[in-house]
C-alpha positions in Angstrom: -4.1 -14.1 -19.3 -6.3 -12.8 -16.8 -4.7 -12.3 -13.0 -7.5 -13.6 -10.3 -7.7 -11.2 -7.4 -9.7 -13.1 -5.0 -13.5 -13.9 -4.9 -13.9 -14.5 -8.8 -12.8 -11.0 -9.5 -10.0 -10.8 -12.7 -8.0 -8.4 -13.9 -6.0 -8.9 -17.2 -2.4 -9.3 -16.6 -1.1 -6.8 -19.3 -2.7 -4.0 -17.3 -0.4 -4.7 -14.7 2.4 -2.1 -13.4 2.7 -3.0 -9.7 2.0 -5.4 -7.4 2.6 -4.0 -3.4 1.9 -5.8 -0.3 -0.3 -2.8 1.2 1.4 -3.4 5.0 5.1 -2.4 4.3 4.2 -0.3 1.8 2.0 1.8 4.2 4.3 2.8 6.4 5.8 5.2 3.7 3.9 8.7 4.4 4.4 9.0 0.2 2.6 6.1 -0.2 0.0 6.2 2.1 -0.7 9.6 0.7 -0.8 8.6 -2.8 -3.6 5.5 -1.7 -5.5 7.9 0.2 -5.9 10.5 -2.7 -6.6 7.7 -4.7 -9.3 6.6 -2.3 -10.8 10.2 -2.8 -10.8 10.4 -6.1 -12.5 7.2 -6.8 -9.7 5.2 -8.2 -9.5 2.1 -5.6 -11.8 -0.9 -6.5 -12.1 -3.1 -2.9 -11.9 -7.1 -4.0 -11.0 -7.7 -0.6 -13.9 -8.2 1.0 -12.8 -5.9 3.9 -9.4 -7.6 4.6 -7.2 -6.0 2.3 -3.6 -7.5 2.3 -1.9 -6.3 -1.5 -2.8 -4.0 -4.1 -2.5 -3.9 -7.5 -1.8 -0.8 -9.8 -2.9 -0.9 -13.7 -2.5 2.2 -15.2 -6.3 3.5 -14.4 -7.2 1.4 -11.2 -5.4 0.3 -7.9 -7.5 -2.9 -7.2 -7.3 -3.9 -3.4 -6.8 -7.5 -2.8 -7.4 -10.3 0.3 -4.3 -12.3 -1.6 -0.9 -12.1 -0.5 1.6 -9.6 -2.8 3.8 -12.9 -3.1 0.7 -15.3 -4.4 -0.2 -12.7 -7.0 3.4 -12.2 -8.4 3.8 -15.9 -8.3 0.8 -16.2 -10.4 2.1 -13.6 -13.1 5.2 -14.9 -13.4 4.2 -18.6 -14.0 2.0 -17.8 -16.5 5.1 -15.3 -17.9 7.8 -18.1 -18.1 4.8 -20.8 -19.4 4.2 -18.8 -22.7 7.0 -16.6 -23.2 6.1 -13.3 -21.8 2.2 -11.9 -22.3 
């Protein structure tokens, strides 16, 4: 199963660790740290087209996203509970 970011971009949904909504979660210094050191080392992939509103963490890549945190779990977890886990 493949998770669809937004604008035709995919990731698989195995590779998934986290999903955050990037507003509340930016308000923690610790975690607006760890994006931008991320940023700088060349880790964040933009599939936002510029309006970032979630991110999603694989254990290589933090993929930006324009789709809410709440639409993108939703879509894991009914593909989860449709074929009995991944």
């Amino acid at each position: 199963m493949f998770l669809h970011l937004g604008d035709g971009y995919m990731i698989p949904s195995k590779e998934v660790v986290l999903i955050g909504d990037l507003e509340s979660t930016t308000s923690s210094e610790i975690t607006e740290e760890f994006l931008d050191i991320s940023d700088e080392e060349g880790f964040i992939v933009d599939y936002s087209g510029g309006n970032p509103r979630s991110f999603v963490l694989t254990g290589e890549t933090i993929y930006l996203s324009m789709i809410s945190s709440k639409t993108l779990g939703d879509r894991v977890d009914k593909f989860t509970e449709e074929n009995g886990g991944y």
